[in-house]
N, C-alpha and C positions, 0 to 999 in steps of 0.2 A: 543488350537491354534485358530487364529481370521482368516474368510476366507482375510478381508481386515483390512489393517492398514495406516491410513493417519496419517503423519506427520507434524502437522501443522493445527487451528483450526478458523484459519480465515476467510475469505471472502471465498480466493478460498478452501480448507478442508471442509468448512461449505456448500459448494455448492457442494462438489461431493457425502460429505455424503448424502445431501437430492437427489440427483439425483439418487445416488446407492440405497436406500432404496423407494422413490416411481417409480423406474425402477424397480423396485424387483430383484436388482441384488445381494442382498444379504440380512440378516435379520440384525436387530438391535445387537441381542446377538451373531452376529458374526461379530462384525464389531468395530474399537478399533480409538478413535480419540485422540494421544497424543501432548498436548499442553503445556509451561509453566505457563499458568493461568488458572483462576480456572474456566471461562468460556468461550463459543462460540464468537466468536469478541469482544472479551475484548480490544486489543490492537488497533481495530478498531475503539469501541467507545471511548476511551481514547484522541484518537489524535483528533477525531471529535470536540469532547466534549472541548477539549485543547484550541483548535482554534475558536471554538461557530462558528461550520459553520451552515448556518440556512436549505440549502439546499443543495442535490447532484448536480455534474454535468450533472451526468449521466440521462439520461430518466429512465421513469419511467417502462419499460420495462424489464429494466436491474435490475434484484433481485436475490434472491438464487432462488427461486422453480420453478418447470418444467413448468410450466405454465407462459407464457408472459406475461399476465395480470393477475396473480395472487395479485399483488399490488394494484393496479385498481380496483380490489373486494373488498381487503380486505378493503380500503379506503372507495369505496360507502356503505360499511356494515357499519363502525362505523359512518355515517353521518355526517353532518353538511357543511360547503362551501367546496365545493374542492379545490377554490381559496388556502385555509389553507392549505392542503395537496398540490397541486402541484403547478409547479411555472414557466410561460413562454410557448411559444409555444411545445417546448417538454415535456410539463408536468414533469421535474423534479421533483424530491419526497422531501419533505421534510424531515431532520433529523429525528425527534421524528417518523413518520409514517411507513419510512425505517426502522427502529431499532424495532417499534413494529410489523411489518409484519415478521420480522427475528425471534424475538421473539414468534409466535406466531407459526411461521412453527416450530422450533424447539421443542416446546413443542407437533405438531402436531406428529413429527415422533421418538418423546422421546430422543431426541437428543445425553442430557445429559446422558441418560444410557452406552454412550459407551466410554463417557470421561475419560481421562486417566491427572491428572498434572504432568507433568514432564518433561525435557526436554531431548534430545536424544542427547547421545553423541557416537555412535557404532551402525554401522548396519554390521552384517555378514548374507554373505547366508551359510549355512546350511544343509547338504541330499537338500532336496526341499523344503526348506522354509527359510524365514527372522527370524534373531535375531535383535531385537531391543534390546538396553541395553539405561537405563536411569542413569544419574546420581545419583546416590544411590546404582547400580548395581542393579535397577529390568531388569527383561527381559520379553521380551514377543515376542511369537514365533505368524509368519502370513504367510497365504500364497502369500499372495498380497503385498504392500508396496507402498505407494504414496507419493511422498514428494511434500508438498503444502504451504513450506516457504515462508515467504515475508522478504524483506527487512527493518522491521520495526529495525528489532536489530542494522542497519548499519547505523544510523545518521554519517551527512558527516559534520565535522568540517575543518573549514580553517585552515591552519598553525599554523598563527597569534592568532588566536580563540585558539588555544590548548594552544600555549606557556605561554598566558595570565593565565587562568584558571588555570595552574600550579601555577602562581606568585600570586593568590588567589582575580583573576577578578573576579568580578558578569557577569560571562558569562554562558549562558544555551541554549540549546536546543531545541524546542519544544518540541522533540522527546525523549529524553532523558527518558528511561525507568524511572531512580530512582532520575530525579528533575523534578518537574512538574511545571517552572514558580514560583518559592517560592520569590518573591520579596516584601521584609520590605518598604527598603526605598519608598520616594515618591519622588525621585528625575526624572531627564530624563531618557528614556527609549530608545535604538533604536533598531531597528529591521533590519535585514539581511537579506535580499530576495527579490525574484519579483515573484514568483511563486503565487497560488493559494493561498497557507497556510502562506504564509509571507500577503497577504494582508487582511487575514480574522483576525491573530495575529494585525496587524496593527489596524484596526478597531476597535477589539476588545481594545484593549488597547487604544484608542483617544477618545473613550466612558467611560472608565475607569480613566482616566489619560489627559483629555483634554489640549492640547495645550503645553504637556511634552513628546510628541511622533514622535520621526522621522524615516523614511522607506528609508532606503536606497538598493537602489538596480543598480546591473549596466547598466542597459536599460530600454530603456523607456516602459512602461508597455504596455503589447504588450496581444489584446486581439484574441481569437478565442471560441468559445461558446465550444466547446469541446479540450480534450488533442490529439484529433489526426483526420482526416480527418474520415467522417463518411462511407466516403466508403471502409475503414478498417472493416469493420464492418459485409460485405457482400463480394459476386462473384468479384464486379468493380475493387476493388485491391487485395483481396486476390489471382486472379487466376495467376496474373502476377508474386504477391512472390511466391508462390507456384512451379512458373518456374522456379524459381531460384538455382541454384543445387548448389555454390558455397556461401558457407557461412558466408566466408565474406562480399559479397558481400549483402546478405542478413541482417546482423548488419549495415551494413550504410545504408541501406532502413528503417530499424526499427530506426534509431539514427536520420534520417533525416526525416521520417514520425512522429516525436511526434513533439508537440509543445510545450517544452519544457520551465518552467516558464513562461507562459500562463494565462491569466485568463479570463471569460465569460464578455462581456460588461457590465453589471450593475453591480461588482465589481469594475470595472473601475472609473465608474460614482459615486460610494462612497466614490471611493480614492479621486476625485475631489473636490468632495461636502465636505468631511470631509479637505480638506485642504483650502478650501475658508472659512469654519465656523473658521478656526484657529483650530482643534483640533490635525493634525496632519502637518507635514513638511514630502513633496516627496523630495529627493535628491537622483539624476542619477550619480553616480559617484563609485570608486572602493575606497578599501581599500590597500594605498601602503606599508604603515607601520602604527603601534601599538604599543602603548605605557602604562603600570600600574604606574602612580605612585602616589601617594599620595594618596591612596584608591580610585584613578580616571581613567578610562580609556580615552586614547587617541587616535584617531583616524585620521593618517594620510591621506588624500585622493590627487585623483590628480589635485583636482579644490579647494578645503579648506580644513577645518579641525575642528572636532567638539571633544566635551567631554561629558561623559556621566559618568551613576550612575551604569548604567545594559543595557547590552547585550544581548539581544533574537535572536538568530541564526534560521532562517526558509528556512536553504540552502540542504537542502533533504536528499538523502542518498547515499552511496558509490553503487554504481552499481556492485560488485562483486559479484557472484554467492551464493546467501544466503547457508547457510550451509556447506561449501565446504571445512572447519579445518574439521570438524570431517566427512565428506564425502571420504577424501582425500585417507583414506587407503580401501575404500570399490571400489574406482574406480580404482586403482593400483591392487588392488585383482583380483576384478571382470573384469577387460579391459574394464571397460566403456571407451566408445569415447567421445572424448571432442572436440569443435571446437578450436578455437585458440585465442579465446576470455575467453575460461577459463568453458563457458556453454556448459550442457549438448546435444546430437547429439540423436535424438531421433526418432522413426517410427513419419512418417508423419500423420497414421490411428491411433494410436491409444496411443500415447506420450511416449513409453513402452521406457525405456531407456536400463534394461539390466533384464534377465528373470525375468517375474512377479515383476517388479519393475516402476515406470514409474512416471512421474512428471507434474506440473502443475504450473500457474503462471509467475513469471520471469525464470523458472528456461525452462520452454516450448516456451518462443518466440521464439527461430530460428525456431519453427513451426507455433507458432499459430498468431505469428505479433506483432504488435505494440500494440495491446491491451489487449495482453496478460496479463498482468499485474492486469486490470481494473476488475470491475464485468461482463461486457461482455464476459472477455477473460477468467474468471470462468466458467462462462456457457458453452462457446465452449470449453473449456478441458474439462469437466467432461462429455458434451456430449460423445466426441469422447470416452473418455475413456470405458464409458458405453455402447454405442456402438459395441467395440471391442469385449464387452466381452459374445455380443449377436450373432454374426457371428458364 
C-alpha cells in the first residue's frame, strides 16, 4: 500500500509530489503518481509545444520546486545571456528553460519511480484506505489520495464546430488529444479565439502560411500582462475572499477576477505587426451560422462572411469539474459536499475534501482563488497540503 497517491501528473501532481518528497513528507517508494501518459507534463508540453509559445506568462518565480528561485539558479548554472532565458520586467522563463528545470527536478527526486500509466476510473474507500482501480482493473490501495486533474481532457467546442465535423469539416482543436493540427491542404486557414493560445496558434500559422491566415475572434484583443490581478497572488486579496463564507458568491469573484482571453502586450503588438506585413487578417466578429459544403466550410458572421479549407479552434475548455463521471459515485458514497456549482467544498488549511482525500488545481479554487488553476495556485496547494500534514 502507497502512503500517498496523486491522481494526475501534471503541473499541479508534479508539484506536490516534489513538495511532498523534499518536505520529507513521504519517501519515493511510498508515494504512487497515476497518470494517462507515459510521463511527468506530457500533456503540458504537448499543448506548449502545439502552439510554439516561446515564453511563460507566469514569472519566473513560479516553478514546481520549493525553492522560489530555484529557476534563477538553475538558469545562471547553464550560462550564457539571461536575456535568452528570461523575458521583460518579470523575468518570465522561457519554454525550453522551464521544461528543462522540470526536467532536471524530476530526475533530482527520481520522479519517474513512482509513476504509474493509466487512467483512474473508480475510487472506493475501504476499512481505512483508498482503492484506486484503473482501466484494465488494476488496483492499487493508498492511504492518502490527491486528485490533481486539469482540464486538459475538456476542449470546448462550439455547436456549430461539432455539427460540422460530423458532416466531415476539416475542423480541429488545438487541444484535441488524438489530432494534433494534421493539415494537408495549403489552402486558408482560420482560427477561433482571442485568448493567449488562439494568438500564439495564429502567429504561429502567419509564419507558416503567410497571408492564408485569419483570427477571428469576438473582441478586440484585450491585453493584461497576466491572467489575473497580481494581487491574487498574495494577502491584498486573498484575505477579503477568504471572508467570504458563501460560495457563490465566491465563483463570481473568481469568474470576475480572471481575465479571461487575455493576452500580455507584446503579443498584441505581433498580432499588429504581423497583420500590417499582410501575413495575417484580425476580424472582431461572431460566428452566426455555418455552413460544409462542397468540401468548403462557410462561415456566417454578423458583419460578413468568409470561406475557408480548415478550422483551428483555440476556444479553451469546458469549465466542469474535471473528473466528476467517474468521481460521481465516490461522492454519493462518501457525502462529499459539493458547492452548487458542481466543485468540490473543501477544508480551507488544508484542501482535505473527505477523509485522507483532498484535491488540488481547479478542482481547489473555492479555496485557493483565481489562480488556482495556474503554477502558482500549484505551489500554494501543495504547500497547504504539506503543511497539514506537519501539524
Amino acid at each position: 500500500m502507497f502512503e500517498w497517491t496523486i491522481i494526475g501528473g501534471g503541473i499541479q501532481g508534479s508539484t506536490l509530489a516534489t513538495y511532498l518528497i523534499k518536505r520529507n513528507g513521504t519517501s519515493i517508494s511510498n508515494l504512487a503518481i497515476i497518470d494517462p501518459h507515459r510521463e511527468p507534463l506530457f500533456t503540458w508540453k504537448k499543448c506548449t509545444k502545439t502552439v510554439e509559445m516561446p515564453f511563460l506568462r507566469s514569472p519566473s518565480i513560479h516553478h514546481l520546486d520549493v525553492d522560489p528561485f530555484s529557476l534563477e539558479k538553475y538558469a545562471k548554472a547553464k550560462g550564457g545571456k539571461m536575456s535568452a532565458h528570461f523575458y521583460g520586467p518579470y523575468d518570465r522563463p522561457s519554454l525550453s528553460i522551464f521544461n528543462e528545470h522540470c526536467d532536471s527536478l524530476f530526475e533530482e527526486i527520481e520522479l519517474k519511480k513512482s509513476w504509474i500509466q493509466g487512467r483512474v476510473n473508480k475510487l472506493q474507500r475501504v476499512d481505512k484506505h483508498w482503492l484506486v482501480t484503473l482501466m484494465g482493473e488494476r488496483q492499487i490501495k493508498s492511504k492518502n489520495v490527491v486528485l490533481a486533474m486539469g482540464l486538459s481532457d475538456q476542449p470546448c467546442w462550439p455547436g456549430w464546430a461539432s455539427e460540422l465535423k460530423v458532416q466531415g469539416a476539416n475542423i480541429h482543436h488545438i487541444y484535441d488529444n488524438n489530432e494534433n493540427q494534421h493539415i494537408s491542404s495549403e489552402g486558408e486557414i482560420v482560427i477561433i479565439g482571442g485568448g493567449i493560445s488562439a494568438i500564439h496558434t495564429a502567429l504561429k500559422w502567419s509564419n507558416l502560411r503567410p497571408g492564408k491566415v485569419k483570427l477571428l475572434t469576438r473582441h478586440p484583443l484585450r491585453t493584461h500582462q497576466f491572467d489575473s490581478d497580481p494581487g491574487w497572488l498574495g494577502p491584498k486579496k486573498m484575505k477579503s475572499f477568504e471572508k467570504v463564507t458563501c460560495l457563490e458568491e465566491r465563483r463570481k469573484i473568481i469568474a470576475n477576477a480572471r481575465f479571461r482571453g487575455s493576452i500580455p502586450q507584446e503579443l498584441k503588438m505581433k498580432v499588429i505587426s504581423a497583420g500590417r506585413e499582410g501575413r495575417l487578417e484580425l476580424l472582431i466578429d461572431n460566428v452566426s451560422k455555418a455552413l460544409y459544403e462542397k468540401e468548403e466550410i462557410v462561415l456566417e458572421l454578423e458583419k460578413t462572411s468568409i470561406r475557408t479549407d480548415h478550422v483551428l479552434l483555440a476556444t479553451g475548455f469546458h469549465a466542469s469539474p474535471p473528473g466528476i463521471e467517474w468521481l460521481q459515485p465516490t461522492i454519493e458514497k462518501e457525502q462529499l459536499h459539493c458547492a452548487n456549482c458542481g466543485y468540490p467544498i473543501v477544508s480551507e488549511d488544508s484542501l482535505q475534501w473527505g477523509e485522507n482525500l483532498y484535491v488540488m488545481g481547479a478542482l481547489a479554487e473555492l479555496v485557493i482563488g483565481p489562480v488556482s488553476r495556474n503554477i502558482s495556485g500549484a505551489r500554494r496547494g501543495a504547500e497547504r497540503i504539506v503543511q497539514s500534514q506537519m501539524r
